[in-house]
VOGU-3710 file (C-alpha; in Angstrom, 3 decimals, decimal comma):
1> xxxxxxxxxx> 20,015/-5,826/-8,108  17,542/-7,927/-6,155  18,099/-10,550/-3,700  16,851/-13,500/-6,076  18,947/-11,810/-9,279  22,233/-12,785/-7,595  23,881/-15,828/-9,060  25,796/-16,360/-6,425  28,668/-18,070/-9,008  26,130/-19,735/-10,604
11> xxxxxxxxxx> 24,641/-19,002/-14,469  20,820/-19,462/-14,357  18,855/-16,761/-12,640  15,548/-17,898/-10,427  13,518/-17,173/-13,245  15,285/-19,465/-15,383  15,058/-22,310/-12,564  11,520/-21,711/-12,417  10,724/-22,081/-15,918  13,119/-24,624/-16,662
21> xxxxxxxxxx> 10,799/-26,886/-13,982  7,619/-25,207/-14,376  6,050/-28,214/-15,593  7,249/-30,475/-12,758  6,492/-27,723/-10,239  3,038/-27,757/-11,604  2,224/-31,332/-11,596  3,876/-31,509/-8,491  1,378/-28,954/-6,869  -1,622/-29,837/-8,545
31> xxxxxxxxxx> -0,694/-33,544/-7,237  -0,328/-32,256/-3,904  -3,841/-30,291/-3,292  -5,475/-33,386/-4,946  -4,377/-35,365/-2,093  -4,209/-32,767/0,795  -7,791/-33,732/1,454  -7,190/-37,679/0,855  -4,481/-37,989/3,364  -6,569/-36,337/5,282
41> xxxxxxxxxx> -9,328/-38,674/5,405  -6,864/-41,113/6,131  -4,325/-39,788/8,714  -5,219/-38,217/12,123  -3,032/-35,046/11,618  -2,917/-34,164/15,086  0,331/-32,202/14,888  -1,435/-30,027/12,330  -4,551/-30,045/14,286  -3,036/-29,041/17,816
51> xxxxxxxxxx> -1,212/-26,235/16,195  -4,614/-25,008/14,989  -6,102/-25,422/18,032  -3,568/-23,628/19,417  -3,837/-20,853/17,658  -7,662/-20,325/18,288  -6,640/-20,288/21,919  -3,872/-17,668/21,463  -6,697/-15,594/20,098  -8,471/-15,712/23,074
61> xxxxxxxxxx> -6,108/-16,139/26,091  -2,334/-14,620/24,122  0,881/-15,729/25,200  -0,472/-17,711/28,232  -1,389/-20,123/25,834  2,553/-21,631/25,984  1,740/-22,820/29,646  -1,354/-25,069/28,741  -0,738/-28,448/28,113  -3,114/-31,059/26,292
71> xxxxxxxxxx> -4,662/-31,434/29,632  -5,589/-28,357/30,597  -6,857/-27,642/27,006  -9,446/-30,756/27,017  -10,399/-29,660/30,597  -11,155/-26,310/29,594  -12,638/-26,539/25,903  -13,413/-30,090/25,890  -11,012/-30,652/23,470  -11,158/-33,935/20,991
81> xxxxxxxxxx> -8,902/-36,211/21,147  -7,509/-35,905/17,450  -6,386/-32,196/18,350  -4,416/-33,227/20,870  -1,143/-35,606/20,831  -1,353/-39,372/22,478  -0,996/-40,561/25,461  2,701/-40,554/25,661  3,085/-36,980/25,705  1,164/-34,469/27,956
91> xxxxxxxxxx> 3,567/-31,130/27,401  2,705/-27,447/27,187  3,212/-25,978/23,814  6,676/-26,639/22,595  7,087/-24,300/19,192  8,371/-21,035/18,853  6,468/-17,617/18,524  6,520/-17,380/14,926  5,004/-21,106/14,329  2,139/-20,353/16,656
101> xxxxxxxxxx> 1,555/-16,575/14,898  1,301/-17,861/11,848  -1,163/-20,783/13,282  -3,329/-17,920/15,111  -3,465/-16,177/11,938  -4,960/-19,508/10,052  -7,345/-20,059/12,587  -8,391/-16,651/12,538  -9,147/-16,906/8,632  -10,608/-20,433/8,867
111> xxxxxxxxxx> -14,474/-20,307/10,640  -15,215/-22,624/13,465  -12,331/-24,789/15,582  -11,702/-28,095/14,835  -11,345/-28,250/10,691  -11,004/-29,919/8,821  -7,459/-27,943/8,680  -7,075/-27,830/4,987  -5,665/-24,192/4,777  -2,502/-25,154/6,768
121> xxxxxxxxxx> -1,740/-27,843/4,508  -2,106/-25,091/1,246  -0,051/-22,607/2,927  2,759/-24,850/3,529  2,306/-26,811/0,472  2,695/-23,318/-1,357  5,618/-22,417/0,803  7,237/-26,054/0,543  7,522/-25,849/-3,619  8,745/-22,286/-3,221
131> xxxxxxxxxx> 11,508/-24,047/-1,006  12,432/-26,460/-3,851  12,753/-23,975/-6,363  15,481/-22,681/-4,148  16,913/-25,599/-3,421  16,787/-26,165/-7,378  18,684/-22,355/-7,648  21,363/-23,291/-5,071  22,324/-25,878/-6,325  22,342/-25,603/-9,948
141> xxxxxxxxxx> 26,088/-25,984/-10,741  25,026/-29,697/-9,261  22,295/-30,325/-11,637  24,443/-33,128/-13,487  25,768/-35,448/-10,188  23,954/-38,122/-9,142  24,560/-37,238/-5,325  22,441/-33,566/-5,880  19,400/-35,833/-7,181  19,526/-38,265/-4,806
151> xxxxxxxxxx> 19,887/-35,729/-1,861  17,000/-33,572/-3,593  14,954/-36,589/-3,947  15,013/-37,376/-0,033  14,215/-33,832/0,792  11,107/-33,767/-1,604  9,862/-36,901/-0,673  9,604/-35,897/3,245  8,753/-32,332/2,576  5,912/-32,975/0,328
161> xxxxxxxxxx> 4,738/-35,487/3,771  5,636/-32,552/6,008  3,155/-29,978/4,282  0,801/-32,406/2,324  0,186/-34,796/4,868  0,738/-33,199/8,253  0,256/-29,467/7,734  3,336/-28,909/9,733  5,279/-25,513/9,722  8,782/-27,431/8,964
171> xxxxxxxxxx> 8,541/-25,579/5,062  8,122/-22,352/6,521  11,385/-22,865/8,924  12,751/-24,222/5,663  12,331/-21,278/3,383  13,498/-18,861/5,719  16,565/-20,423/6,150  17,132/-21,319/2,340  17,025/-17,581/2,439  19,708/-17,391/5,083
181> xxxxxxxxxx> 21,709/-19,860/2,620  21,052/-17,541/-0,359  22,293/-14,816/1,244  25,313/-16,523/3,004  26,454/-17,694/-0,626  26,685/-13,517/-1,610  28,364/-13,206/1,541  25,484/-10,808/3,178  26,509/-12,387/6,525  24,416/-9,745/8,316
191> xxxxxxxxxx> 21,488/-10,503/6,373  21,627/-14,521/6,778  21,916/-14,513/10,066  18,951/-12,169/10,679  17,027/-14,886/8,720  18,336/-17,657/10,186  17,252/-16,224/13,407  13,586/-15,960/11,758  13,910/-19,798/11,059  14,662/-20,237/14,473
201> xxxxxxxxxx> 12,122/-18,987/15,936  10,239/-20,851/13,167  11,138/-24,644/14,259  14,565/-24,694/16,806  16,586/-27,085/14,394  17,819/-24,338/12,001  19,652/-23,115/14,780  22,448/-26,223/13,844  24,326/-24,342/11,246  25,174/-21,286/13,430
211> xxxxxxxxxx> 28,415/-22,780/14,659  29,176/-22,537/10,651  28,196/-18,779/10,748  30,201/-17,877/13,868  33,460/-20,057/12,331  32,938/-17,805/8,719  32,229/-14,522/10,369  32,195/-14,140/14,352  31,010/-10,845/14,515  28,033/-11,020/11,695
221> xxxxxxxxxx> 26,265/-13,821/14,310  24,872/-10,920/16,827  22,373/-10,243/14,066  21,018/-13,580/14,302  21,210/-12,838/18,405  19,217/-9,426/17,767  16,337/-10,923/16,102  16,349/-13,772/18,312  16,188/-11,571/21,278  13,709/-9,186/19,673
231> xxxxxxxxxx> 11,431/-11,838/19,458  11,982/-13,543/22,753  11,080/-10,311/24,350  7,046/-10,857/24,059  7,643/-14,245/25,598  9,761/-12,739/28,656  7,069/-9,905/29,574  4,431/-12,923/29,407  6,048/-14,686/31,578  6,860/-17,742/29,091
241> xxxxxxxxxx> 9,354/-19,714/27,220  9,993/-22,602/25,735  10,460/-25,120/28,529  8,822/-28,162/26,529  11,454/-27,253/23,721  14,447/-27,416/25,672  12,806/-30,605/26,827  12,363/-32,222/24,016  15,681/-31,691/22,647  17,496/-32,206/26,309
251> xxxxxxxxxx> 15,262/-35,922/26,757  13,950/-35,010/29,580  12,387/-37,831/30,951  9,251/-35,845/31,769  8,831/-35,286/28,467  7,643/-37,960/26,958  6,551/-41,553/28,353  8,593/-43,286/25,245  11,671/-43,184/23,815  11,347/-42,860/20,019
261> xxxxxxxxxx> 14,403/-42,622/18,578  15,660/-45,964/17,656  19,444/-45,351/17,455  19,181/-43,280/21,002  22,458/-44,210/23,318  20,240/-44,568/26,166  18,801/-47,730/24,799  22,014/-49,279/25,349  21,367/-49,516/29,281  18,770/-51,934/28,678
271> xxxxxxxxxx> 19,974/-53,684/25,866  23,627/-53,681/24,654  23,765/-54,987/21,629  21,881/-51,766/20,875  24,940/-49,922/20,436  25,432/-51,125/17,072  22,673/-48,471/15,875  24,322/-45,116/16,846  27,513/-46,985/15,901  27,105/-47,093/12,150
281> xxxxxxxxxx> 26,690/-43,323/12,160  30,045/-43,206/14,082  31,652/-45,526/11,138  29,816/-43,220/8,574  31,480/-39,919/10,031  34,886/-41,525/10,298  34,213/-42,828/5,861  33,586/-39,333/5,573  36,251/-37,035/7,394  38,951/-39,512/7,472
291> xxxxxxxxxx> 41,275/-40,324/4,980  41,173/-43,828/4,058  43,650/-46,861/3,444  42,809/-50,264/1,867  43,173/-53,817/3,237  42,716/-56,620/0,400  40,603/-54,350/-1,195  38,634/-52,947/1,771  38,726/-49,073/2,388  39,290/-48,249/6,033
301> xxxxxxxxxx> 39,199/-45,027/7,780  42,667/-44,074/9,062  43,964/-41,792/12,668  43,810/-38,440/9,716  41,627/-35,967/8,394  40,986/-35,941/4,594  41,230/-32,554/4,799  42,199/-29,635/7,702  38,705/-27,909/7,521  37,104/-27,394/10,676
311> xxxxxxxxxx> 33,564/-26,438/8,486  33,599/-29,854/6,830  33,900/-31,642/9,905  31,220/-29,451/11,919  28,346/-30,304/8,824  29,588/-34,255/9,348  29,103/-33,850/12,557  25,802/-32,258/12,745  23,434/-35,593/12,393  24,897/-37,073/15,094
321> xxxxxxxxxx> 23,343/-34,690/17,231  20,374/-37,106/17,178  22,044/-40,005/18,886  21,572/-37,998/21,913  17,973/-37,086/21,855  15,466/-39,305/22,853  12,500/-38,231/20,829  13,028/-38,538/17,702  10,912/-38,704/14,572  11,866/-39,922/10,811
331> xxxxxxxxxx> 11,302/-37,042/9,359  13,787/-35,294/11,516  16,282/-36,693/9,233  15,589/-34,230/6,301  16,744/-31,512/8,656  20,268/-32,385/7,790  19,849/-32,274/4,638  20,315/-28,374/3,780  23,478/-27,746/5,861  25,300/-29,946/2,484
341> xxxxxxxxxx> 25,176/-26,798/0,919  27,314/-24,992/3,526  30,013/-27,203/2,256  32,972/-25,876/0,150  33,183/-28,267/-2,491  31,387/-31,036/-4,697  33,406/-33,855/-3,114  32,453/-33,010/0,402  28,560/-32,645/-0,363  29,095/-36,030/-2,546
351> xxxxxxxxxx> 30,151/-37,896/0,579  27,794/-35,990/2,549  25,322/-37,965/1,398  26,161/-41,291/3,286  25,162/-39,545/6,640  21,831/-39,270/5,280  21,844/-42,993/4,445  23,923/-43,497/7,834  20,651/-42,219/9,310  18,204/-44,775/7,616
361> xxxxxxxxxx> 20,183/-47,774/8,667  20,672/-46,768/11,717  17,042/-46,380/12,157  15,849/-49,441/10,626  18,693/-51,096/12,427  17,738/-50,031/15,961  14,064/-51,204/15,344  15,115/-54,424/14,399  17,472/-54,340/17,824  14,504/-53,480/19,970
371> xxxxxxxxxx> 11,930/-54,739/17,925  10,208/-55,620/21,117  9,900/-52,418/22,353  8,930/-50,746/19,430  6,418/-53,115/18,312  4,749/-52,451/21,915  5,470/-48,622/21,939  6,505/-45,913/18,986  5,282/-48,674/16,490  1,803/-48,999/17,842
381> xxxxxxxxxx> 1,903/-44,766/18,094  2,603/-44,383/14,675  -0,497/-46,264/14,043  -2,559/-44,340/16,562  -2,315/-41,600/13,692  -4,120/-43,417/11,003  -7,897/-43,451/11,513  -8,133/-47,337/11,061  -5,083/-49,471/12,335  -4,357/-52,388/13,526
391> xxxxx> -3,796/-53,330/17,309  -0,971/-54,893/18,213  -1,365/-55,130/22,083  -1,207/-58,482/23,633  -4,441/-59,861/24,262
//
């Protein structure tokens, strides 16, 4: 029996999924290579582009290639600016091996260096639809709730962005670990975590669910350490590693020049009232692990857990990871989307779904808080990637 012939509890094999939505998936990709060149013409993809560029220098100069930054790179090839990121950020190259392999193998395929990029944005778009058939297959038994549609919704809308728009490698991190999931659901433990150590060294942010693997089975986790290690190895006789990474995701202040994250705690030192941003995530967790009482008709979240399961509460936990890092981007938030499926029951993934609405109004919320800033900073960045904007410096 194959791996995608396992139901997994379920009653429709993939097949079935994938004719039952064949129509959609069509549309949906024929939509999406219709516009891969239009959003093109619009948006600066320099995310996409620097990858690329990246790659083409991996062919020539190998693993070294992790120790030039943006700077060295327009010194040395007289790079243009739209393959390289803005002025805020001057790191070395901060994915993982995988990412820039599959990058060097585009650019290898694709003649000349500096696009237009178009085959990254097919290969993930292709990748990205195989990812929501599987998230269609896992969750089937959820096809009829409200909360599956709306969740499923939100992941579409910023993975179709992700690979249409920006040519970035998030699907490909994506599918392997929907894999991982697939597997974890037949209880191949070994198997998922050898995948979800793929994913890792995909894009780092699978890497959030493996406190769930080691609290269902300890021991299965070293295969997610062995592949990991296996491909850290090249890195290690380079010389190399993933310094802008830990970086990033530590807020360095070397980092970057800005803080983007607009429900970051460290905004609070300059402006208190700030606070209230991270806090609404903090009053969404407690909704959602607590058990709740009622004043005149107004739940509240009382001193108890809703229910003794240390999973549950590791899943609600997970997005407010992001309070914590500085550099933070909106579509970041789709990350936490997949671990809902790591969840034991309906009820749980149900409520699950506030975090992910936690996490718009807290971002909304913390731009309106430091509008200032962000008018002057991250706001006037975001336009720096569309190839006609608006200037909002003072004059």
């Amino acid at each position: 029996m194959g791996i995608w012939d396992v139901k997994m509890g379920a009653t429709i094999p993939l097949r079935k999924v994938i004719r039952k939505y064949r129509n959609l998936l069509l549309l949906s990709l024929t939509l999406s290579f219709i516009l891969i060149p239009v959003i093109d013409s619009i948006i600066i993809e320099r995310d996409r582009n620097r990858n690329m560029l990246y790659g083409q220098v991996f062919l020539i100069e190998g693993l070294e290639v992790f120790n030039r930054t943006d700077k060295d790179l327009n010194e040395t090839y007289a790079v243009p600016s739209d393959h390289l990121l803005t002025d805020v950020l001057n790191v070395s190259y901060e994915y993982p091996i995988i990412t820039l392999l599959v990058y060097a193998g585009l650019a290898a395929l694709e003649p000349g260096w500096y696009g237009p990029h178009y085959i990254a944005n097919v290969l993930f778009t292709l990748i990205f639809h195989l990812n929501i058939i599987l998230f269609l297959y896992i969750g089937q038994n959820y096809w009829d709730r409200k909360w599956f549609w709306f969740m499923g919704g939100f992941y579409y809308f910023f993975g179709f962005f992700m690979s249409v728009g920006f040519g970035k490698a998030d699907p490909l991190a994506d599918f392997f670990w929907l894999v991982s999931l697939s597997l974890f659901r037949q209880e191949r433990r070994w198997l998922s975590n050898a995948f979800l150590g793929l994913a890792f060294h995909t894009k780092a942010y699978p890497i959030m669910i493996l406190p769930v693997m080691f609290l269902v089975d300890p021991i299965t986790i070293l295969a997610f350490g062995a592949v990991a290690g296996i491909l850290f190895v090249p890195l290690m006789l380079a010389g190399v590693g993933y310094g802008a990474l830990v970086s990033h995701f530590t807020s360095d202040p070397n980092y970057a020049a800005t803080i983007q994250n607009p429900f970051y705690i460290g905004l609070i030192w300059n402006n208190p009232v700030a606070v209230l941003a991270p806090l609404v995530l903090v009053v969404v967790l407690l909704y959602g692990i607590l058990d709740t009482g009622s004043w005149h008709g107004i739940p509240f979240p009382r001193p108890k857990l809703r229910k003794r399961d240390v999973r549950m509460v590791i899943i609600f936990l997970l997005p407010l990871v992001l309070i914590f890092v500085s550099w933070v981007l909106m579509w970041y938030y789709y990350w936490v989307v997949i671990p809902m499926f790591y969840l034991k029951d309906s009820e749980d993934m149900r409520k699950y779904r506030f975090m992910i609405i936690g996490l718009l109004i807290a971002h909304f919320l913390g731009v309106l808080l430091n509008f200032e800033y962000f008018l002057a900073g991250p706001i006037q960045e975001f336009f720096g990637h569309i190839k006609t904007y608006p200037d909002f410096s003072p004059p």
